[in-house]
MARGU-998481 format. One line per 3 residues: number of its first residue (from 1); their letters; for each residue y, z, x of C-alpha. Coordinates in nm, 4 decimals. Each point is the difference from the previous one (the first is absolute). Layout:
% MARGU-998481
NUM) a) Y/Z/X ~ ... $
***
This chain:
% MARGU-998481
1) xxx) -8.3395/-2.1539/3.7228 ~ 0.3272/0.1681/-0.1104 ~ 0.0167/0.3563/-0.0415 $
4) xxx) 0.0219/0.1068/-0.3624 ~ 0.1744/0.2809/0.1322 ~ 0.2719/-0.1634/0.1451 $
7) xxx) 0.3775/-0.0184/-0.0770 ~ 0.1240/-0.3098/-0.0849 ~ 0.3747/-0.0833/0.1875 $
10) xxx) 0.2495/-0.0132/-0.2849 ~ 0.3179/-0.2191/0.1316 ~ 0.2936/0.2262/0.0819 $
13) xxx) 0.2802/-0.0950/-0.2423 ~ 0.3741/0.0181/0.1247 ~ 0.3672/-0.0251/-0.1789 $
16) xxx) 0.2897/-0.0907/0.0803 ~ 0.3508/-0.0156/-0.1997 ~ 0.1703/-0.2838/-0.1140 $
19) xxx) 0.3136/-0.0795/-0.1970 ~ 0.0734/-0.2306/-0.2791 ~ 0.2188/-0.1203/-0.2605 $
22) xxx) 0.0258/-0.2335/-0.2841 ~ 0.2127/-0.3202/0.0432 ~ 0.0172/-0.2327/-0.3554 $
25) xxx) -0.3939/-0.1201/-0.0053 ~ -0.1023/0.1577/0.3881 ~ -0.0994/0.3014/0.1139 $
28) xxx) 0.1413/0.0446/0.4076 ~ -0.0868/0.2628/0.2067 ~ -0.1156/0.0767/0.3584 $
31) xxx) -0.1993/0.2463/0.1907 ~ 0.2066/0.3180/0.1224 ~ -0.1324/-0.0327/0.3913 $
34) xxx) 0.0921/-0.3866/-0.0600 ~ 0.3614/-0.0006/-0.1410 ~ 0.0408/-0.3227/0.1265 $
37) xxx) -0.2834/-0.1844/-0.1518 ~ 0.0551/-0.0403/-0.3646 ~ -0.2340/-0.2246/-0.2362 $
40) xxx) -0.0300/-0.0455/-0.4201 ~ -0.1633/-0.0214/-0.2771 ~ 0.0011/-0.0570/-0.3553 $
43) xxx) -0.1799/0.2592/-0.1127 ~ 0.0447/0.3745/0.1688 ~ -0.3668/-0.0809/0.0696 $
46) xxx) 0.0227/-0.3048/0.1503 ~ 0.2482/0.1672/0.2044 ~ -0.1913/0.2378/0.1115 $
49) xxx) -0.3433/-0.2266/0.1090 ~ 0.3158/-0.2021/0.1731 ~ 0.0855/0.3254/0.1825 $
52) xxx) -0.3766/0.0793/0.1365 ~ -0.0470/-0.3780/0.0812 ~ 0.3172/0.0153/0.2262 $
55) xxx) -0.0994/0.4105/0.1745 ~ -0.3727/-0.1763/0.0749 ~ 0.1994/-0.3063/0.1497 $
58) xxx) 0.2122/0.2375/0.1941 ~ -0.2391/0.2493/0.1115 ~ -0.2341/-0.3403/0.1385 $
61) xxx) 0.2770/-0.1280/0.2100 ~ 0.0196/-0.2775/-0.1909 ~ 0.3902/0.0642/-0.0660 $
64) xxx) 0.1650/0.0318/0.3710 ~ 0.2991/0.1775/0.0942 ~ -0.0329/0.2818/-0.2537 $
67) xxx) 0.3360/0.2121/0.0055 ~ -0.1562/0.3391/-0.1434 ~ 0.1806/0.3634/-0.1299 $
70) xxx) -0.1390/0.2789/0.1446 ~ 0.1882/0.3772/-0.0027 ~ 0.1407/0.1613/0.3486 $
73) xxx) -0.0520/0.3761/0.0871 ~ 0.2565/0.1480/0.1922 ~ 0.0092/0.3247/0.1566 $
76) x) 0.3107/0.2329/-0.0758 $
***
């Protein structure tokens, strides 16, 4: 029997950053760590589901060959 006392585990939420514009009818845009992977939609919303369909799809390995953006600390 469960404790009534116990927490339940909340799923961590994350963000990222994307970019996007309007072109005629479609919104375009693309993750920030992705810059090569752009999708659509027609609807800034639809853009956006687009844009966590295609990170999940990423993050599974189901896209291969990801070329990713990441920043390089250099020592003076």
């Amino acid at each position: 029997m469960p404790n009534s006392t116990s927490k339940v585990r909340e799923p961590k939420m994350k963000s990222t950053t994307f970019t996007y514009w309007q072109d005629g009818n479609y919104f375009l845009g693309y993750l920030n760590d992705y810059p090569d992977y752009h999708t659509q939609g027609k609807s800034k919303e639809e853009l956006v589901s687009n844009l966590k369909d295609m990170l999940k799809d990423m993050e599974s390995g189901e896209i291969p060959y990801i070329r990713k953006v990441e920043k390089l600390v250099l020592a003076d």
